[in-house]
C-alpha positions as CSV (number, residue, x, y, z in Angstrom):
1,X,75.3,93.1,127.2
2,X,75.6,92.0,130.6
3,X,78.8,90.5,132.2
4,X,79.1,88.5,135.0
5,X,82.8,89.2,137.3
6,X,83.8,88.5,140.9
7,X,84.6,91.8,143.1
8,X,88.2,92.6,142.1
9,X,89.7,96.4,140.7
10,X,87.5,99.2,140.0
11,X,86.7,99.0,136.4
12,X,86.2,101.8,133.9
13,X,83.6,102.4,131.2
14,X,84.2,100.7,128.0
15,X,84.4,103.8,126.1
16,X,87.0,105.2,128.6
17,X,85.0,107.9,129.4
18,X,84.4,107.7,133.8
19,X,80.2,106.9,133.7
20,X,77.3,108.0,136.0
21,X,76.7,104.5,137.7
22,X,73.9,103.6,138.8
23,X,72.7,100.7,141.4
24,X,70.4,98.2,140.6
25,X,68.3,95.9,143.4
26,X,65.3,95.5,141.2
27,X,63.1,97.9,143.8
28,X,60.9,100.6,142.3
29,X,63.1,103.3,144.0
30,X,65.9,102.2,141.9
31,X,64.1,102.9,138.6
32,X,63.8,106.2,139.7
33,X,67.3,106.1,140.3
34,X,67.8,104.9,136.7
35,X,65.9,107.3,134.9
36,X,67.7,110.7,137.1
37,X,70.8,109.2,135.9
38,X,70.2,108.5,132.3
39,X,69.0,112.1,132.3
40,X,72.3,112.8,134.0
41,X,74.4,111.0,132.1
42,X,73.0,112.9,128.7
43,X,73.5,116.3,130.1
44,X,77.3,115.1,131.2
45,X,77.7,113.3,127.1
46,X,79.1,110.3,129.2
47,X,77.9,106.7,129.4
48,X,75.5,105.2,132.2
49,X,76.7,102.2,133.7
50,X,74.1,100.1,135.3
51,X,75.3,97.8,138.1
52,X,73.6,94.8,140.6
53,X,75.8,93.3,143.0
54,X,74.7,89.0,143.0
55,X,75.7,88.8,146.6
56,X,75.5,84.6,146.7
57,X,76.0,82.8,150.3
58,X,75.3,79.1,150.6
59,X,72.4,78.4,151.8
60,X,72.1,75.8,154.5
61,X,68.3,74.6,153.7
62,X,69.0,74.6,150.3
63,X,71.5,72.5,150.7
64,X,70.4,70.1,152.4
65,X,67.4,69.6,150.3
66,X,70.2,69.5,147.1
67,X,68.5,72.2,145.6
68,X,71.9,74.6,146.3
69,X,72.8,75.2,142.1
70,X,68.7,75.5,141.5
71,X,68.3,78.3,143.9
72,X,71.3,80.0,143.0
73,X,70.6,80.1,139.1
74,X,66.9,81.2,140.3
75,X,68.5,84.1,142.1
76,X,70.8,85.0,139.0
77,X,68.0,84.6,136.4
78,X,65.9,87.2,138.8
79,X,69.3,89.5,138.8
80,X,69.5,89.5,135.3
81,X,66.0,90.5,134.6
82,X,66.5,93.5,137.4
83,X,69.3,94.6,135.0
84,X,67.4,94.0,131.7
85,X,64.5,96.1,133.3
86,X,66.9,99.0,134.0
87,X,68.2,98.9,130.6
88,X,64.8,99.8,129.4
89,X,64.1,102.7,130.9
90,X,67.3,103.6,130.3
91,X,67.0,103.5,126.8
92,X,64.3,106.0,126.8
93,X,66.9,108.6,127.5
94,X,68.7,107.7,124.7
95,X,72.0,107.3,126.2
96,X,75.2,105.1,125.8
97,X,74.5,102.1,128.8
98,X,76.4,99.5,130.0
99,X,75.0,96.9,132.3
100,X,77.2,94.1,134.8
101,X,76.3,91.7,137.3
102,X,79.1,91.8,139.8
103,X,79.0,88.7,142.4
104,X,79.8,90.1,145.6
105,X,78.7,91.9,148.4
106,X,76.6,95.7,147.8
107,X,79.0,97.6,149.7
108,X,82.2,96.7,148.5
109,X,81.2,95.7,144.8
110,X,79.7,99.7,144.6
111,X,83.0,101.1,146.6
112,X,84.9,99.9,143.6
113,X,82.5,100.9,141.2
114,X,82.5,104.6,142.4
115,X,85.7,104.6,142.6
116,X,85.9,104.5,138.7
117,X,82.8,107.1,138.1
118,X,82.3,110.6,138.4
119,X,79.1,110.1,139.8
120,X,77.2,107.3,142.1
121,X,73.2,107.2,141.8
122,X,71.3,105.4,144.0
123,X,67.4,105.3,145.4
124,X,66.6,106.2,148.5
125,X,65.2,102.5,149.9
126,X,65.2,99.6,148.7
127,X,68.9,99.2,148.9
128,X,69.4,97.0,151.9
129,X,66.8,98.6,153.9
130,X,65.8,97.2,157.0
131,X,62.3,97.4,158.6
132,X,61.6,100.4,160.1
133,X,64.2,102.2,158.9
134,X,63.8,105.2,156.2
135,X,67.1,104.5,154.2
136,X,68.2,101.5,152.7
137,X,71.4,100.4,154.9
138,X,73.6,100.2,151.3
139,X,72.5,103.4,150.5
140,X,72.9,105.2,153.9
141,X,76.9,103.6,153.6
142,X,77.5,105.0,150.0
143,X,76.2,108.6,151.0
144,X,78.4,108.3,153.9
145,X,81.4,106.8,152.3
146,X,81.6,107.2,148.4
147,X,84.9,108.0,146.8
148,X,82.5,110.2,144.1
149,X,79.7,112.2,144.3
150,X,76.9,110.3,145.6
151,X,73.2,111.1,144.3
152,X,70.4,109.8,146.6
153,X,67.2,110.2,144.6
154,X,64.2,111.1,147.0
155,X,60.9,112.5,145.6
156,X,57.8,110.5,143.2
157,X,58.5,110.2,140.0
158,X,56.2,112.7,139.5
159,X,58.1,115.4,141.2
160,X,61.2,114.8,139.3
161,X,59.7,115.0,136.0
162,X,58.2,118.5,136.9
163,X,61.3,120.2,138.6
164,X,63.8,120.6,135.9
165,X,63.2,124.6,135.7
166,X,63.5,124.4,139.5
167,X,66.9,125.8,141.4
168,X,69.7,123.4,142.4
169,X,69.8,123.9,145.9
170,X,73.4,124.5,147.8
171,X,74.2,124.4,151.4
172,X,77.6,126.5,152.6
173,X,78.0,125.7,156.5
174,X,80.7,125.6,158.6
175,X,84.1,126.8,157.4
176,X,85.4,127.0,153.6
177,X,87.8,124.2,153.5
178,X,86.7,122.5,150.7
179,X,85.1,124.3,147.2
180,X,84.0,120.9,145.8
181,X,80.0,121.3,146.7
182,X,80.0,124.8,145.6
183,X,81.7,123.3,142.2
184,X,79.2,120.4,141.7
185,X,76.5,122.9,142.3
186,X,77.5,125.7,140.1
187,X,77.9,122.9,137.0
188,X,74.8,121.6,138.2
189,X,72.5,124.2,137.7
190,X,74.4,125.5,134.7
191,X,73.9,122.2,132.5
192,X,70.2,122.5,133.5
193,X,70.3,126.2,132.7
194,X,68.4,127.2,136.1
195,X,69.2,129.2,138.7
196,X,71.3,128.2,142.0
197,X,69.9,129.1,145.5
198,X,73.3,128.9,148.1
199,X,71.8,129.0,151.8
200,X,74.4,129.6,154.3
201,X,73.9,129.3,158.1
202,X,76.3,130.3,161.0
203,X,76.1,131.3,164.3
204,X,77.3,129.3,167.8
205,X,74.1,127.7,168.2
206,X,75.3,126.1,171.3
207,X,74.6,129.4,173.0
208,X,71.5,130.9,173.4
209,X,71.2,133.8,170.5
210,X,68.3,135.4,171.9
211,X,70.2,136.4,175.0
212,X,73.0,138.5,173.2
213,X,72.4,142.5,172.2
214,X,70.4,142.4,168.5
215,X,72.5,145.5,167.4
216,X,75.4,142.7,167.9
217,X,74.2,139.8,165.9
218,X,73.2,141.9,163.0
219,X,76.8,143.5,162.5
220,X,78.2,139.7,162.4
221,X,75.2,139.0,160.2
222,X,76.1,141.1,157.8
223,X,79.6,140.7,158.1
224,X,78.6,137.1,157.1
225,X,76.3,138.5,153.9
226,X,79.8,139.9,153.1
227,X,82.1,136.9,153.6
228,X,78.9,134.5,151.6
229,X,79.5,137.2,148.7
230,X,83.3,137.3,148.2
231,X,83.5,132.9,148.4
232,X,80.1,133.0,145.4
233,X,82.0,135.7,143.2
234,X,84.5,133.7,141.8
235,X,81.9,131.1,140.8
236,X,79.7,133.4,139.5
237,X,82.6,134.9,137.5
238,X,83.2,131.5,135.9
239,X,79.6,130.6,135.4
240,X,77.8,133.7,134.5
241,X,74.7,132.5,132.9
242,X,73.9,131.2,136.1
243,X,71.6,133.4,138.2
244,X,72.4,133.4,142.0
245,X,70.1,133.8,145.0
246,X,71.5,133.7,148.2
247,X,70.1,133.9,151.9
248,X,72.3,133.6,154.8
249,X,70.7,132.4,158.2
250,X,71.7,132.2,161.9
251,X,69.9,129.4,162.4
252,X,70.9,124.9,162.2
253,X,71.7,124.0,158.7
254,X,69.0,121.7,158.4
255,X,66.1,124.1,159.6
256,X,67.1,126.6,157.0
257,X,67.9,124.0,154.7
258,X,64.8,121.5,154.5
259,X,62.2,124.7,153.5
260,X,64.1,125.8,150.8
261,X,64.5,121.9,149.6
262,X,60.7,122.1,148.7
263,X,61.6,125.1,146.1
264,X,64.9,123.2,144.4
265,X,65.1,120.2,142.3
266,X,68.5,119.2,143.6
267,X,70.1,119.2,147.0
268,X,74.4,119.6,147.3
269,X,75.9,119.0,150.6
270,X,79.3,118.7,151.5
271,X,80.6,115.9,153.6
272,X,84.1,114.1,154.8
273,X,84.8,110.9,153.1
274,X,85.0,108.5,156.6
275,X,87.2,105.9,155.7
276,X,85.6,102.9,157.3
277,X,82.2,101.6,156.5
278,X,80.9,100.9,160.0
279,X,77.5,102.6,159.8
280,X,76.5,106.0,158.0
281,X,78.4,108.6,159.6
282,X,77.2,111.6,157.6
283,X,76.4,114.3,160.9
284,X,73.1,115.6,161.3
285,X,72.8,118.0,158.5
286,X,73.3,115.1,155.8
287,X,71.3,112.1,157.4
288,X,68.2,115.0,158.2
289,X,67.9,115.7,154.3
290,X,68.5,112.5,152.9
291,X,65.7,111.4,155.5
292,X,63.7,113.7,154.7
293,X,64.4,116.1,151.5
294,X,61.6,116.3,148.5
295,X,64.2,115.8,146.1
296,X,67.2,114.0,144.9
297,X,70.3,115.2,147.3
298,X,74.1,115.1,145.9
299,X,76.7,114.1,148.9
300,X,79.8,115.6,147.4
301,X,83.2,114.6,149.5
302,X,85.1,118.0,150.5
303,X,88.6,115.8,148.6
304,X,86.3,115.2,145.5
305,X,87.1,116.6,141.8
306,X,84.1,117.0,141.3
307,X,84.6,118.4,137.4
308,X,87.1,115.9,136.2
């Protein structure tokens, strides 16, 4: 059944179980969306909440012509029948839904929402895109600043139906201060019963590499083999049905990382959560995949629990 509520607290599921949520703009890309995260949502046994922010202004022409009330319940009705549409293919998965009309803004109305989920799915355009830009605007702000996990879902449909015995992809760059991507990606690729592929980069790569002794670079290469091992073994320990491959590269995180997307059915990166939403501030490693990844790409914030 679908309610209709102004913007206020975050709200939980019904069944107070936190849900995979799900963003609805009645777009093609968001039925993609819908159908990863029912599929999602049965692997985790939790609900799927379906969501469309009604984000009503007054409009001036409408107005004026007294056809205000007209145009907004025109508006509504086609809201309605996004969320009705969403419900259907949801059902195919066979999972508990829930479905709401919020009236407010995209942004704020999906803040609150994933602040109340364990995870946040969303297509990769359609969301507020603007012309001539690859990423929906509302989408772009939720990867960058998501209280949860955030799942952009890039590839055909296609492509996602075939790649569930594919790897979940994880990147490990920078330094270990958080464990929350390597988390999500472990549980990830154990609920689907695949393998996980961890790529790690490193190196100054403000200098030029190829002017400093080989003999050099490969001792702190494999000093880095060494250091990828020992922060994998105690996720390994704890998910041993999980094969692991692992390649460590001195090369950008995106280079090594976009190759090795075309091989995995799942991307997990780790990101900051910024606090303000003025733009999408993800760096260059999170905008290059979810820009140009073949598959669906988890942003998981380095404060996030990811297995609560």
């Amino acid at each position: 059944m679908t309610h209709r509520r102004h913007q206020t607290d975050p709200i939980a599921s019904r069944s107070g179980t936190r849900p995979v949520v799900v963003a609805i703009d009645g777009s093609e890309n968001a039925l993609r969306a819908v159908r990863w995260g029912a599929a999602e949502a049965d692997r985790r046994r939790v609900p799927l909440r379906l969501v469309t922010a009604f984000a009503w202004t007054v409009d001036e022409v409408a107005t004026r012509a007294g056809l205000e009330e007209r145009y907004r319940a025109m508006l509504l009705e086609r809201a309605h029948g996004h969320l009705t549409e969403a419900a259907l293919v949801a059902a195919q998965a066979g999972v508990e839904t829930e479905q709401e009309l919020v009236v407010g803004h995209p942004i704020p109305v999906l803040d609150a929402e994933a602040a109340a989920a364990q995870l946040m799915v969303v297509g990769d355009t359609g969301l507020g895109r603007v012309a001539g830009m690859h990423l929906g605007s509302v989408t772009a702000a939720m990867a960058a600043h998501g209280s949860c996990p955030v799942v952009v879902v890039r590839g055909t449909g296609a492509e996602l139906s075939e790649a569930s015995r594919l790897p979940v992809l994880v990147g490990i760059y920078g330094p270990p201060t958080s464990e929350a991507p390597v988390a999500f990606a472990f549980d990830a690729a154990a609920t689907r019963k695949v393998s996980l592929l961890a790529v790690h980069t490193w190196g100054d790569l403000l200098v030029d590499l190829s002017l400093a002794p080989a003999p050099e670079w490969d001792a702190l290469e494999a000093d880095e083999h060494v250091l990828m091992t020992e922060r994998l073994a105690g996720w390994m320990e704890k998910y041993p049905d999980v094969p692991v491959e692992t390649l460590v590269s001195r090369d950008r995180p995106a280079h090594s990382l976009l190759p090795q997307a075309a091989r995995a059915q799942l991307v997990v990166l780790g990101a900051r959560r910024r606090g303000e939403f003025a733009g999408s501030v993800l760096g260059s490693v999170g905008n290059a995949m979810l820009h140009r990844a073949p598959c669906p790409v988890a942003i998981v914030r380095l404060d996030a629990d990811v297995l609560a």
